[in-house]
CHARMM-style PDB file with segment names, atoms N, HN, CA, C and O in Angstrom:
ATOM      1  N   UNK     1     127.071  84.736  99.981  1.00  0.00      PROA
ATOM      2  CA  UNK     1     126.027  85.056  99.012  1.00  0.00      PROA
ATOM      3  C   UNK     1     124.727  85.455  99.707  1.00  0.00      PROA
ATOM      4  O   UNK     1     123.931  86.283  99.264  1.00  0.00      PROA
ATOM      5  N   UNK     2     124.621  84.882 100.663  1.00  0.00      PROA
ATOM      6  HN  UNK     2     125.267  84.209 101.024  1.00  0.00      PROA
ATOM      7  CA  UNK     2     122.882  85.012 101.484  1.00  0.00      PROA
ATOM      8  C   UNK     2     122.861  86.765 101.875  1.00  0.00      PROA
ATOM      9  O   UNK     2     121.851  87.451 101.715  1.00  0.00      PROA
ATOM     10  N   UNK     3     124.441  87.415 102.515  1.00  0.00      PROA
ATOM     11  HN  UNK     3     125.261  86.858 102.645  1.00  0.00      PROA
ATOM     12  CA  UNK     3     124.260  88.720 102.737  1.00  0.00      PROA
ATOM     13  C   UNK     3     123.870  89.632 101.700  1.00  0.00      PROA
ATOM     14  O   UNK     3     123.163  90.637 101.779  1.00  0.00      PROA
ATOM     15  N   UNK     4     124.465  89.100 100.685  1.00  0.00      PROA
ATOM     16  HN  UNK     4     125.040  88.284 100.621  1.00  0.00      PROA
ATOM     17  CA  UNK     4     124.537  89.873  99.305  1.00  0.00      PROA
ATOM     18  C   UNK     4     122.752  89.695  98.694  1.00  0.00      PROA
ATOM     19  O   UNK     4     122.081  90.505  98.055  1.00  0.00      PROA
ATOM     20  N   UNK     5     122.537  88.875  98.992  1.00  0.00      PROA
ATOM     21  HN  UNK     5     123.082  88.216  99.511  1.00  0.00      PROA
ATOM     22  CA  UNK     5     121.147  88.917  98.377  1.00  0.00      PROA
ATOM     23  C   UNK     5     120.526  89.360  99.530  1.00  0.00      PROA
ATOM     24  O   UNK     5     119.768  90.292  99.263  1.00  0.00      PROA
ATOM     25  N   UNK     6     120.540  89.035 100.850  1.00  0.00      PROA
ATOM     26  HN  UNK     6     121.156  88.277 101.067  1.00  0.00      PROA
ATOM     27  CA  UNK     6     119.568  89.946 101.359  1.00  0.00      PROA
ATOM     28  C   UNK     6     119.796  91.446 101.217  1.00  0.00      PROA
ATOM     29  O   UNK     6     118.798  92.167 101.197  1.00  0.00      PROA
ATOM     30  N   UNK     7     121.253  92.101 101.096  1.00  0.00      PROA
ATOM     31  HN  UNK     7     122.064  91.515 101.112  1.00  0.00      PROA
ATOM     32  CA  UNK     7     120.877  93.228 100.366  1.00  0.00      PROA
ATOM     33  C   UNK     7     120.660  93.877  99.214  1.00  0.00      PROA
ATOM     34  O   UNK     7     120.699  95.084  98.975  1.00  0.00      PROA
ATOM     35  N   UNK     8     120.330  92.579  98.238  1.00  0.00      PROA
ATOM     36  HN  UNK     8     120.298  91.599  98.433  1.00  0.00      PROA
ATOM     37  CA  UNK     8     119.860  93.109  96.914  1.00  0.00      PROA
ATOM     38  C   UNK     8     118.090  93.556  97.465  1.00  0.00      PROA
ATOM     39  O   UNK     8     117.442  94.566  97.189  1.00  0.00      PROA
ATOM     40  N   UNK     9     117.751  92.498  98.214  1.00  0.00      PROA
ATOM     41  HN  UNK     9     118.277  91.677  98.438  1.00  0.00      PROA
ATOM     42  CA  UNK     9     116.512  92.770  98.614  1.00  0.00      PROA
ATOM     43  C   UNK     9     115.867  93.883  99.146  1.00  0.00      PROA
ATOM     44  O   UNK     9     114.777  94.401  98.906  1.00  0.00      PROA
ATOM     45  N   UNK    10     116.870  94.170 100.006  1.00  0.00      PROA
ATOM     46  HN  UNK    10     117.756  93.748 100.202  1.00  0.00      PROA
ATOM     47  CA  UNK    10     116.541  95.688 100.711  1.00  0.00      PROA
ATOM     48  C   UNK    10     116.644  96.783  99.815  1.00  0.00      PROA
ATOM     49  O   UNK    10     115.785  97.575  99.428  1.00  0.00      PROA
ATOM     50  N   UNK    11     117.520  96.710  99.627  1.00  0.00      PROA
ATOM     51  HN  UNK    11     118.218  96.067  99.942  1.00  0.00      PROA
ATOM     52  CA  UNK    11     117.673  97.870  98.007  1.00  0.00      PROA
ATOM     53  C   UNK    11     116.291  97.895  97.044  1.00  0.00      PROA
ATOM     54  O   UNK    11     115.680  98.931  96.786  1.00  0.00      PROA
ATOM     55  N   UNK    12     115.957  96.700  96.614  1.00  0.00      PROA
ATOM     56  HN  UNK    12     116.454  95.858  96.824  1.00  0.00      PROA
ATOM     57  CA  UNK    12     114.316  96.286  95.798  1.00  0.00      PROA
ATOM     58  C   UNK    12     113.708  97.119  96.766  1.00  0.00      PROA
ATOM     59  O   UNK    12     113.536  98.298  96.457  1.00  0.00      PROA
ATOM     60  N   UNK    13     113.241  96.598  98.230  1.00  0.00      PROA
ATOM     61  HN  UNK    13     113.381  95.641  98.482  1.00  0.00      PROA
ATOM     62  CA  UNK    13     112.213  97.348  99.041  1.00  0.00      PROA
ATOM     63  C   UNK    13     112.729  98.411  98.392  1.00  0.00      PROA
ATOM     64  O   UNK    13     112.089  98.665  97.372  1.00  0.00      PROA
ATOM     65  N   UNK    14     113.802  99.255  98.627  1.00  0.00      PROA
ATOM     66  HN  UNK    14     114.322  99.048  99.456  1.00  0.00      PROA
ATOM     67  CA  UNK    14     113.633 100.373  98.699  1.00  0.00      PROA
ATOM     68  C   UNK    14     113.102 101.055  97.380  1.00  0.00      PROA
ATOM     69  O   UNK    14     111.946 101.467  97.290  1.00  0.00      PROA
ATOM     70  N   UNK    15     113.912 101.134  96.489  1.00  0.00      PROA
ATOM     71  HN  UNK    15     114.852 100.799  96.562  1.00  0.00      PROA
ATOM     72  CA  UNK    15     113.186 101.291  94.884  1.00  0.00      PROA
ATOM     73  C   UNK    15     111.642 101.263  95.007  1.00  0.00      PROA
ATOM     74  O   UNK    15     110.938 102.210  94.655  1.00  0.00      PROA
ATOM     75  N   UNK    16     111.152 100.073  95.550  1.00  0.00      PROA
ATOM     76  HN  UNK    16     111.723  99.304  95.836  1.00  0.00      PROA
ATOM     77  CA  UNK    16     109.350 100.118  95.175  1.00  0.00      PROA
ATOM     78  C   UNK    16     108.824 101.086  96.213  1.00  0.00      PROA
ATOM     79  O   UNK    16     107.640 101.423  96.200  1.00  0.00      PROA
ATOM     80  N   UNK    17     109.555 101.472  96.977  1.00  0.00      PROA
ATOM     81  HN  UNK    17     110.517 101.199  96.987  1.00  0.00      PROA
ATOM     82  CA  UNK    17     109.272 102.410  98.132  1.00  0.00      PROA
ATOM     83  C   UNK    17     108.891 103.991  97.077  1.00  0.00      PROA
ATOM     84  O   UNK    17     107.954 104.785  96.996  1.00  0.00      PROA
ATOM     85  N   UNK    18     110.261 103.803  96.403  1.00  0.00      PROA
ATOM     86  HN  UNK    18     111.022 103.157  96.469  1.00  0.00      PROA
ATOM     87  CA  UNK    18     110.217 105.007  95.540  1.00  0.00      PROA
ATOM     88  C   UNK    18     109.189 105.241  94.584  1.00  0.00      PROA
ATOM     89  O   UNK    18     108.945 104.293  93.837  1.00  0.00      PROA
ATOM     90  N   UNK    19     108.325 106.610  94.387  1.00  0.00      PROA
ATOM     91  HN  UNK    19     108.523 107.380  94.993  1.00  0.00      PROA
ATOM     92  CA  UNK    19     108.115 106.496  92.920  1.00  0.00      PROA
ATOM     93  C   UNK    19     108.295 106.597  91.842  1.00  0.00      PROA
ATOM     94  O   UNK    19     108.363 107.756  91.434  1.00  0.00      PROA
ATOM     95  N   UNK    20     108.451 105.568  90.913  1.00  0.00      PROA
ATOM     96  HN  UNK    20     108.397 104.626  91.245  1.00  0.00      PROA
ATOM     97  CA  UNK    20     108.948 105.835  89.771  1.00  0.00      PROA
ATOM     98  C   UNK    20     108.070 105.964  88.535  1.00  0.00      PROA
ATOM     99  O   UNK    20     107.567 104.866  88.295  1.00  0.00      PROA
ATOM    100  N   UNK    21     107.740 106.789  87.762  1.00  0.00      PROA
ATOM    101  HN  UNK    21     108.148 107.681  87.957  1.00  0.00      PROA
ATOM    102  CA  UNK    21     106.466 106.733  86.366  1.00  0.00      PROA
ATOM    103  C   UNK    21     107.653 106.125  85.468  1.00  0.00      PROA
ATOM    104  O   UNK    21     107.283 104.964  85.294  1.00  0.00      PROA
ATOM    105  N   UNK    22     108.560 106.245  84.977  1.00  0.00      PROA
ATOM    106  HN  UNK    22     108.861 107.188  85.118  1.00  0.00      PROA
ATOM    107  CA  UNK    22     108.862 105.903  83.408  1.00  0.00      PROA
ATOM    108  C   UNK    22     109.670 104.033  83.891  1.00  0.00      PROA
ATOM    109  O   UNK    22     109.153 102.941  83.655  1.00  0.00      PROA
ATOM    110  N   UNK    23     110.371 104.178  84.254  1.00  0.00      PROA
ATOM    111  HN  UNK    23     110.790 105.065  84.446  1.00  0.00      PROA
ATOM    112  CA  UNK    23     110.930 102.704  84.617  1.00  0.00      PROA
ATOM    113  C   UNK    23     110.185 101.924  85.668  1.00  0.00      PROA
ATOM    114  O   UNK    23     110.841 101.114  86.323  1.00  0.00      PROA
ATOM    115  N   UNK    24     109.158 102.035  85.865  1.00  0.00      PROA
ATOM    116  HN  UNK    24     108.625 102.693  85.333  1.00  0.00      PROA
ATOM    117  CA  UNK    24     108.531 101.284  87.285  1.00  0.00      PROA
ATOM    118  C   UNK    24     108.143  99.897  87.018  1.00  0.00      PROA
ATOM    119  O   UNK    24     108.299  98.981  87.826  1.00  0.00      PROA
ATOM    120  N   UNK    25     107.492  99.748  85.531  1.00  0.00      PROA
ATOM    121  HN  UNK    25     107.365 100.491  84.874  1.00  0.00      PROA
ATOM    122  CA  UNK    25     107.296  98.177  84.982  1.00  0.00      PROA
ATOM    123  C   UNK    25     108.857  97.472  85.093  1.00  0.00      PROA
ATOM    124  O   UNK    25     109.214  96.417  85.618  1.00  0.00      PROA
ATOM    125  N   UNK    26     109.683  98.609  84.308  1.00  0.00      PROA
ATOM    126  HN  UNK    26     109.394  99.466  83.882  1.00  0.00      PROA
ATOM    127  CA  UNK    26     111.014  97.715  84.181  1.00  0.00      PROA
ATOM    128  C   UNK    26     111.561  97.018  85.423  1.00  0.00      PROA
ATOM    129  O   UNK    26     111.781  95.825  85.628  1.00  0.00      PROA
ATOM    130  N   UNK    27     111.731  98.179  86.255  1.00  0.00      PROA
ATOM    131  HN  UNK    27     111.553  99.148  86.088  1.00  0.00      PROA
ATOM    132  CA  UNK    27     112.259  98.009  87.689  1.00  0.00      PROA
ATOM    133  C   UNK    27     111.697  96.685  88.527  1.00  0.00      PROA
ATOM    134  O   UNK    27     112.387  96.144  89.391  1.00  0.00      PROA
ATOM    135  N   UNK    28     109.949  96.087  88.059  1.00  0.00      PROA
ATOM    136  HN  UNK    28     109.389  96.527  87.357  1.00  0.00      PROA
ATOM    137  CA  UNK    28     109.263  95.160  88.407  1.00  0.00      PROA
ATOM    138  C   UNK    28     110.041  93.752  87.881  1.00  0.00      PROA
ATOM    139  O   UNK    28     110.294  92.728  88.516  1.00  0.00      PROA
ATOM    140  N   UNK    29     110.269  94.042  86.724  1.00  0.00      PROA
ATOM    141  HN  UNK    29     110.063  94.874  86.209  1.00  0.00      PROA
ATOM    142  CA  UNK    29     110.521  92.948  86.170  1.00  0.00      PROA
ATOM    143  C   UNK    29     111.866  92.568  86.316  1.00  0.00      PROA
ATOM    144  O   UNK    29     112.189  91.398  86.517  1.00  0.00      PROA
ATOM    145  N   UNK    30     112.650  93.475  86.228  1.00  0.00      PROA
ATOM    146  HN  UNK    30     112.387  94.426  86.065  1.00  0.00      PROA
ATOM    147  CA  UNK    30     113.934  92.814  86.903  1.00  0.00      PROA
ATOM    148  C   UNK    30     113.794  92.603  88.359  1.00  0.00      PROA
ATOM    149  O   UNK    30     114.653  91.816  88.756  1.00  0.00      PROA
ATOM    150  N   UNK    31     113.019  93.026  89.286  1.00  0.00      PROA
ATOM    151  HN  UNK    31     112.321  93.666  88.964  1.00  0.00      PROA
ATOM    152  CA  UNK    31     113.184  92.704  90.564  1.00  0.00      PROA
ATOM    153  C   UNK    31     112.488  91.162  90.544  1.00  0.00      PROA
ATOM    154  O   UNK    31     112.704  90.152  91.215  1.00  0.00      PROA
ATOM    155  N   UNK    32     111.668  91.434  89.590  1.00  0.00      PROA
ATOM    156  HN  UNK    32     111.492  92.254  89.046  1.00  0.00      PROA
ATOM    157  CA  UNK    32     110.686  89.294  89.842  1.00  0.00      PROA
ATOM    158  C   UNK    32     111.744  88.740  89.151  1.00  0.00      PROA
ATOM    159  O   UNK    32     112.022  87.717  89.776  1.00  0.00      PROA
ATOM    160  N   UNK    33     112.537  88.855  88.146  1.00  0.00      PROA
ATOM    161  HN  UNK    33     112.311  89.686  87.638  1.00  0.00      PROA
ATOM    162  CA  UNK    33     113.864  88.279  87.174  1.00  0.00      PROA
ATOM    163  C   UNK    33     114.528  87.385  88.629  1.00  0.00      PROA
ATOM    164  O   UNK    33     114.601  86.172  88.825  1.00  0.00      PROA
ATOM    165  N   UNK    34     115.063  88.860  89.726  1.00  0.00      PROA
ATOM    166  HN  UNK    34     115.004  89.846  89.566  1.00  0.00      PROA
ATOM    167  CA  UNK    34     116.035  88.663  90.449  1.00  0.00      PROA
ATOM    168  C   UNK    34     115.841  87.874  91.196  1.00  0.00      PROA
ATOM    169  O   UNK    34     116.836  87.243  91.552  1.00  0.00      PROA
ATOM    170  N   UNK    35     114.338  87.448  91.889  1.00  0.00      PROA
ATOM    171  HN  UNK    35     113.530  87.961  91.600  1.00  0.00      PROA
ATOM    172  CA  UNK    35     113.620  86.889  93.069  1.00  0.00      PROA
ATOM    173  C   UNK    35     113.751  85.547  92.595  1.00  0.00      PROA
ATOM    174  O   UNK    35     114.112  84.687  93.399  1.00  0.00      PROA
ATOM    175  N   UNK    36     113.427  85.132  90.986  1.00  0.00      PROA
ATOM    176  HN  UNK    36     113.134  85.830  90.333  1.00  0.00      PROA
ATOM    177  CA  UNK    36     113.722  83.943  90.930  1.00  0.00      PROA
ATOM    178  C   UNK    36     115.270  83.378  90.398  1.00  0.00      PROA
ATOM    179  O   UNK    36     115.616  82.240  90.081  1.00  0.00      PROA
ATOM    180  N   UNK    37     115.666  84.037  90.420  1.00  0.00      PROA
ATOM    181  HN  UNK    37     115.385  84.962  90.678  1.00  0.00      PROA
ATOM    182  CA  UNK    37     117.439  83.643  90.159  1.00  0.00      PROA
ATOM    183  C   UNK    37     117.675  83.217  91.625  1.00  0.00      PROA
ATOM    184  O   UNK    37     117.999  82.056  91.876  1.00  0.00      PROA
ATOM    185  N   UNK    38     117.519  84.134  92.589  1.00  0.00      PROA
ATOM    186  HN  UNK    38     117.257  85.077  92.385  1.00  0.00      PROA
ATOM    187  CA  UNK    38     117.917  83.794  94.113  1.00  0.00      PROA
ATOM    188  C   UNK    38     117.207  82.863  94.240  1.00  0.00      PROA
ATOM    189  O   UNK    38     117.903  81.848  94.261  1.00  0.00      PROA
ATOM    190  N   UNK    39     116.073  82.620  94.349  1.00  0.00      PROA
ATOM    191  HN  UNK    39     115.508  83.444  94.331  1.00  0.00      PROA
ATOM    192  CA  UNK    39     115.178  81.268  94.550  1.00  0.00      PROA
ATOM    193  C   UNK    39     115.671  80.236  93.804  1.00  0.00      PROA
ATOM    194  O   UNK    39     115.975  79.165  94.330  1.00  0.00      PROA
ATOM    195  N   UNK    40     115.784  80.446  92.627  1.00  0.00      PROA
ATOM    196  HN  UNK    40     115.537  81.316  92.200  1.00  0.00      PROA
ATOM    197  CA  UNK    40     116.903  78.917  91.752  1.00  0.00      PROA
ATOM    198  C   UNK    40     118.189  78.860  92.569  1.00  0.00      PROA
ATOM    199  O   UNK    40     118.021  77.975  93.408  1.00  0.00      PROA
ATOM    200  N   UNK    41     119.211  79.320  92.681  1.00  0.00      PROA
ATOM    201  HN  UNK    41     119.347  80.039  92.000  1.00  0.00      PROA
ATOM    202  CA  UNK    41     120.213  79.548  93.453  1.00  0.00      PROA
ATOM    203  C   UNK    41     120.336  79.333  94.919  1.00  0.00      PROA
ATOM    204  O   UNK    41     121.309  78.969  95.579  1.00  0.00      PROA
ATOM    205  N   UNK    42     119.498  79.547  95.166  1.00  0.00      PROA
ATOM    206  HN  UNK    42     118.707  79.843  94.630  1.00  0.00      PROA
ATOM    207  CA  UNK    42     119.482  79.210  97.292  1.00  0.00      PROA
ATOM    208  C   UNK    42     117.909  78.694  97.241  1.00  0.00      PROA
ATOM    209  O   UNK    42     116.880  79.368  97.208  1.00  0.00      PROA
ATOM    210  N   UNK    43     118.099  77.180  97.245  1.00  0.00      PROA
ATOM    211  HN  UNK    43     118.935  76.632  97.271  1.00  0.00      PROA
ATOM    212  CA  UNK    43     117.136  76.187  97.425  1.00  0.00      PROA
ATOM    213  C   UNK    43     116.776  76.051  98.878  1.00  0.00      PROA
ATOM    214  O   UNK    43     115.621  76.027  99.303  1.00  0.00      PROA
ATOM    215  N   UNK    44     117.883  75.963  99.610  1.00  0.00      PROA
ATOM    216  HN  UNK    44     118.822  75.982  99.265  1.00  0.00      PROA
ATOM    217  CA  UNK    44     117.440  75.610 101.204  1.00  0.00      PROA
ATOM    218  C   UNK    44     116.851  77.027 101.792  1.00  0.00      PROA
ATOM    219  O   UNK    44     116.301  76.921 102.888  1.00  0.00      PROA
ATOM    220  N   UNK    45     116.897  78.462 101.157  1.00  0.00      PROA
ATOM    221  HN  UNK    45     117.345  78.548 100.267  1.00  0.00      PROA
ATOM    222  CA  UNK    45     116.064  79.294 101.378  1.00  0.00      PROA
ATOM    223  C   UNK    45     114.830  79.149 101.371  1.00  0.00      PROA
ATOM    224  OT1 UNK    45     114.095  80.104 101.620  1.00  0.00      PROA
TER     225      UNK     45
END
């Protein structure tokens, strides 16, 4: 699981790397959604 989320992460970098006008709030909010699912989920992280 730790690989898999560190490359959900990299993928996020990359997206905010991108610019996006119409989905960019959305894209925020599922990426903070995702940050704390992994953070509930991998405690000793």
């Amino acid at each position: 699981f730790a690989r898999t989320f560190a490359d959900i992460d990299l993928d996020d970098g990359n997206q905010d790397s991108v610019p996006i006008d119409c989905d960019n709030e959305e894209v925020e909010e599922i990426a903070n959604a995702l940050e704390q699912f992994i953070a509930n989920k991998t405690p000793h992280l």
